[in-house]
C-alpha positions as CSV (number, residue, x, y, z in Angstrom):
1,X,-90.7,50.8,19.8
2,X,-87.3,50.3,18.4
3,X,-86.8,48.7,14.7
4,X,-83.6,47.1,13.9
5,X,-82.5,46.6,10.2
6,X,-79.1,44.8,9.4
7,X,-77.1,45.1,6.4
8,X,-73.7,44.1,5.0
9,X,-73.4,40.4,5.1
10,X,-73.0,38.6,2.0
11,X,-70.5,35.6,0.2
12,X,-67.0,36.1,0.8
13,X,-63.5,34.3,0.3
14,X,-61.4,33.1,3.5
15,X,-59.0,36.3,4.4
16,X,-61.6,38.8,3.6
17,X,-63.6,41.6,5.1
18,X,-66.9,42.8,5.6
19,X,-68.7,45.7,7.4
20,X,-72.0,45.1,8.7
21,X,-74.2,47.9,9.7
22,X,-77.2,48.1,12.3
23,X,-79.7,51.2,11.8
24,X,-82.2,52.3,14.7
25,X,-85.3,54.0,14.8
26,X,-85.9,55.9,17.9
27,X,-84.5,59.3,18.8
28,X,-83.2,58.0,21.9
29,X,-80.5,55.7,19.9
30,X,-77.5,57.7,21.6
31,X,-78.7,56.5,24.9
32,X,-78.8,52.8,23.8
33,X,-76.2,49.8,24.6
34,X,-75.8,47.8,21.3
35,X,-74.7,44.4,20.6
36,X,-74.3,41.6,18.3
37,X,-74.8,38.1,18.7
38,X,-74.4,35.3,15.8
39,X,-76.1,32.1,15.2
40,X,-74.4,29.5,13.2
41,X,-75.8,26.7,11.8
42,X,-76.4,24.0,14.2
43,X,-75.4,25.8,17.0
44,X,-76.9,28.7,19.9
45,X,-76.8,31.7,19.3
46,X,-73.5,33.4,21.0
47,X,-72.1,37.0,21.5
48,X,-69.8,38.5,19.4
49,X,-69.2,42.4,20.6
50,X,-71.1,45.2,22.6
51,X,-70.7,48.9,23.0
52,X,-72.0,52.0,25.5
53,X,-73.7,54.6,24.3
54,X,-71.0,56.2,24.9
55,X,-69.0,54.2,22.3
56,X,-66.3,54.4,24.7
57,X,-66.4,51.0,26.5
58,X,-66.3,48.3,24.1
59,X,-66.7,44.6,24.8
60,X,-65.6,41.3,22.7
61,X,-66.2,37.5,22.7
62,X,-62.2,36.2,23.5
63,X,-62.7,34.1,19.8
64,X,-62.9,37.6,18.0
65,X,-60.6,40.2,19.8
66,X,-58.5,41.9,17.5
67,X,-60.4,40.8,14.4
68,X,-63.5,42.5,14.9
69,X,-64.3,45.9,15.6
70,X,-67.2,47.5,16.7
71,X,-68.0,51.1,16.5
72,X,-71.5,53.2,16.2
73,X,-72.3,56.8,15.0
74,X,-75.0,58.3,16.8
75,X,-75.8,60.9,14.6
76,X,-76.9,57.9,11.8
77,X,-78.4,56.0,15.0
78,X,-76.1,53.2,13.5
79,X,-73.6,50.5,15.0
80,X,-71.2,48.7,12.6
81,X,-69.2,45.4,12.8
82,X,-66.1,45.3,11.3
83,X,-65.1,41.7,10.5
84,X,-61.2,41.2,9.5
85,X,-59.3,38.0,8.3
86,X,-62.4,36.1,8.0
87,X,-62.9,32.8,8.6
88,X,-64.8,29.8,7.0
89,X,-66.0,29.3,11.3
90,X,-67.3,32.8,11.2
91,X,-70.3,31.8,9.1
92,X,-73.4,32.8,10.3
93,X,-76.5,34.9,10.9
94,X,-75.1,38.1,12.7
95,X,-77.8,40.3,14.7
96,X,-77.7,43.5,16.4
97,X,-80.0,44.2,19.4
98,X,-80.6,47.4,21.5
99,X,-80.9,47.9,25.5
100,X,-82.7,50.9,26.2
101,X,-82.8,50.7,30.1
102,X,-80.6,51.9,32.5
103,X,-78.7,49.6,35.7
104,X,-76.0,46.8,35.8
105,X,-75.2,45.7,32.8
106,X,-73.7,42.2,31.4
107,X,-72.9,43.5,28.0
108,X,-72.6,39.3,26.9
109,X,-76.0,38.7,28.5
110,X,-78.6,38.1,25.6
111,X,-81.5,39.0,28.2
112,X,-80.0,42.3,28.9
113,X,-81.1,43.7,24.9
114,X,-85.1,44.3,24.6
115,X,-85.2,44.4,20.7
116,X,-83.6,42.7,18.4
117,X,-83.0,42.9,14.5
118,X,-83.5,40.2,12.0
119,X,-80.1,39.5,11.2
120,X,-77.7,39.6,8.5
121,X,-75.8,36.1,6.6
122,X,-72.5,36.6,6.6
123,X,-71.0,33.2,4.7
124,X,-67.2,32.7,4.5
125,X,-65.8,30.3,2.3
126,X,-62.8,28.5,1.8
């Protein structure tokens, strides 16, 4: 079984920055794909990045490219979310999930992750 725990979200102003972090049990976490998807209010739950397990490939919903950044560091069996310039639209829950299982992947696919964290707030005002 995998456990995801989210951190980093919080309150901040229009313009600013935040780092969110996603830490893994399991010592298989360097094999893992890892995404994140947000949920605002109101509204489905969407995808915002992915990354191999290599960390080499990378993958980004077209409304974030170039704001956001995602990264992991397989010897803390963490993945991390950068979020520049922020937005009050960027609001939401943010939540990082794990695919353990080899094959095609569709890195925007929300059926392709097995586990899934609880999710961090990240609220952006104006």
């Amino acid at each position: 079984q995998v456990q995801l725990v989210e951190s980093g979200g919080g309150l901040v102003q229009a313009g600013g920055s935040l780092r969110l972090s996603c830490a893994a049990s399991g010592r298989t976490f360097s094999s893992y794909a890892m995404g994140w998807f947000r949920q605002a209010p109101g509204k489905e739950r969407e995808f915002v990045a992915a990354i191999r397990w290599t960390g080499i490939s990378t993958y980004y919903a077209d409304s974030v490219k170039g704001r956001f950044t995602i990264s992991r560091d397989n010897a803390k069996n963490t993945v991390y979310l950068r979020l520049n310039s922020l937005k009050p639209e960027h609001t939401a829950v943010y939540s990082c999930a794990a695919r353990s299982r080899g094959g095609t992947y569709n890195p925007r696919g929300e059926y392709e992750y097995e586990y899934w964290g609880q999710g961090t707030q990240v609220t952006v005002s104006s």
